[in-house]
FIFINU-329234 format. One record per residue (C-alpha): residue in one letter; x negated, y, z. Coordinates in steps of 0.5 Angstrom, whole numbers, plus 2048, in hexadecimal, padded with zeros to 3 digits. Layout:
BEGIN
A:X:Y:Z $
...
//
This chain:
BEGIN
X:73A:9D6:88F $
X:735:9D4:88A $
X:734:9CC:88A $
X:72E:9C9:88A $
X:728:9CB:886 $
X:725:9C4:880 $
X:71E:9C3:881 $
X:71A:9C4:87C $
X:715:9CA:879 $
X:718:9D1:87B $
X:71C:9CD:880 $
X:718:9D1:886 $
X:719:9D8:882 $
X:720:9D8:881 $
X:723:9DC:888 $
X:72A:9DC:885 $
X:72E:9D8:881 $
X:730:9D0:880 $
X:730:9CA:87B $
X:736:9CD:878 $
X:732:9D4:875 $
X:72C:9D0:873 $
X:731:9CB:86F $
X:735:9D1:86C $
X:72E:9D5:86A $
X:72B:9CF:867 $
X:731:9CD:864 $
X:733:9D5:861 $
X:72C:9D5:85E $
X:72C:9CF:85B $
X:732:9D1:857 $
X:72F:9D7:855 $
X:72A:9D5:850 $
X:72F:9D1:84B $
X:733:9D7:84B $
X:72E:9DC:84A $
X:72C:9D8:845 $
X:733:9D8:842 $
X:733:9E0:843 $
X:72D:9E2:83F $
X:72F:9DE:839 $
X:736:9E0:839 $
X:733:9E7:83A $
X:730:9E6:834 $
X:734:9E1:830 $
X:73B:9E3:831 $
X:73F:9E5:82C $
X:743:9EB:830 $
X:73F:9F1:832 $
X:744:9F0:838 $
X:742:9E9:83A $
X:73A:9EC:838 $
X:73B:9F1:83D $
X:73E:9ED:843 $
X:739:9E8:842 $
X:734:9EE:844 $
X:737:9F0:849 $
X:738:9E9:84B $
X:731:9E8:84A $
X:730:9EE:84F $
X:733:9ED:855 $
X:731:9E5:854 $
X:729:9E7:855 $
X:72B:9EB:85B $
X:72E:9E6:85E $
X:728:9E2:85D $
X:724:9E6:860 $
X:728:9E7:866 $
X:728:9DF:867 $
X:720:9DE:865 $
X:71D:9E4:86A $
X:722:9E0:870 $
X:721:9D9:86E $
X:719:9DB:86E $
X:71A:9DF:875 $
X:71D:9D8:877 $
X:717:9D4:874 $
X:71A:9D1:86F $
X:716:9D3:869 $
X:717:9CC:866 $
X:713:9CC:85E $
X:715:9C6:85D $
X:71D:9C7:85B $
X:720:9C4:855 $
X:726:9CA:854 $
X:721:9CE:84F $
X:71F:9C8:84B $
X:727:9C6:84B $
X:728:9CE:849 $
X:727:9CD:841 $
X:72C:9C7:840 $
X:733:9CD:840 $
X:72E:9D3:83C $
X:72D:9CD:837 $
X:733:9CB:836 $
X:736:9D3:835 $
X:72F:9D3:831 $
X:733:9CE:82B $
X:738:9D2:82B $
X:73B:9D8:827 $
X:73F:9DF:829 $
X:746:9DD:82B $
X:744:9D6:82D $
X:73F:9D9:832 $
X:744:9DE:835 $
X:748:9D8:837 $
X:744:9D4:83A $
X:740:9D9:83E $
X:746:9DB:841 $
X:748:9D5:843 $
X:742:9D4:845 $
X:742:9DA:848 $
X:74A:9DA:84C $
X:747:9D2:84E $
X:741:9D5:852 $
X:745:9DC:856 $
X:74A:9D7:858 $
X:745:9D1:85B $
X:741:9D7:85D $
X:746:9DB:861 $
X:749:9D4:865 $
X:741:9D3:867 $
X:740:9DA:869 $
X:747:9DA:86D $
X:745:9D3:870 $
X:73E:9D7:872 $
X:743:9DC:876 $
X:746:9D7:87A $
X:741:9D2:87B $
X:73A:9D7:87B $
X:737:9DB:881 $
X:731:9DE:87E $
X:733:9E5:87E $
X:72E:9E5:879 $
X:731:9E0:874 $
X:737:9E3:875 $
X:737:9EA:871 $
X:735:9E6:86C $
X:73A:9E1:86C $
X:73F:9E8:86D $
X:73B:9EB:866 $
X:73E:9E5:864 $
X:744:9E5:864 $
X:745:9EC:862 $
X:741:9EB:85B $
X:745:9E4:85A $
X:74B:9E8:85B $
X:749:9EE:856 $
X:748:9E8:851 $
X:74D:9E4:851 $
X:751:9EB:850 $
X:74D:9ED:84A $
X:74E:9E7:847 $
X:755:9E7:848 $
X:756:9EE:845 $
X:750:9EC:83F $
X:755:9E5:83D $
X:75B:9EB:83D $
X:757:9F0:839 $
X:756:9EC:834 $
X:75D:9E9:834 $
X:75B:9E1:836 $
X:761:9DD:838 $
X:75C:9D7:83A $
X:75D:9D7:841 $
X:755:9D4:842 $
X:752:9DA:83F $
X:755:9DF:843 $
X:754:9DB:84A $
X:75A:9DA:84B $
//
């Protein structure tokens, strides 16, 4: 059963859905800006063409994400300018961006395998706690990408014969 619906702008829009979905969209697209940042440098800036390639890909899925989460917080009302999250973006893209090849490799995988992993208990949290059957395919979608991720990551940490557990997600 759904629990109470907040107060507020979109409030009386909202037909489905508790404080929890509206937290766990918020939150989800908050943490979207600094990691798309980090893909978009990585995609140019990384040293492996292996590590390129995942952070486009990565880069893709994250805008499809996005989207989904803005066209569902604009269906709700909340459709709020002024959120700092992309003026907070640029601070992990800099600090790729004075960095060189392998360097970059690491520590956007890291970055990376840090973002699945947090990523994937927020989405499973939405699963338990959400009752918008319209947040809920997002949060699904979620999970499923995060997997993928982190399997890539850790097959990109094999591929390239790295034993340091911190890059391959382990």
């Amino acid at each position: 059963m759904p629990g109470p619906r907040p107060a507020g702008p979109g409030a009386a829009r909202r037909r489905d859905g508790n404080d929890e979905d509206v937290r766990y969209l918020l939150e989800a697209r908050a943490a979207l800006f600094p990691i798309m940042a980090a893909s978009r440098a990585a995609a140019t800036l990384a040293g492996s063409p292996h590590v390129r390639s995942l952070a486009r890909a990565a880069l893709a899925e994250q805008g499809d994400q996005l989207a989904a989460i803005t066209a569902c917080l604009h269906d709700w009302g909340h459709t709020d300018p002024a959120d700092p999250a992309p003026a907070r973006a640029g601070a992990l893209a800099d600090v790729l961006t004075g960095l060189r090849g392998p360097e970059v490799d690491r520590v956007f995988v890291l970055v990376l395998t840090d973002h699945a992993r947090a990523s994937l208990v927020r989405a499973r949290v939405e699963m338990v706690a959400g009752a918008s059957p319209l947040v809920r395919p997002i949060a699904e979608a979620a999970i499923h990408e995060h997997d993928r991720r982190l399997a890539a990551l850790q097959h990109l940490g094999a591929a390239t014969g790295s034993r340091d557990v911190r890059l391959i997600g382990g």
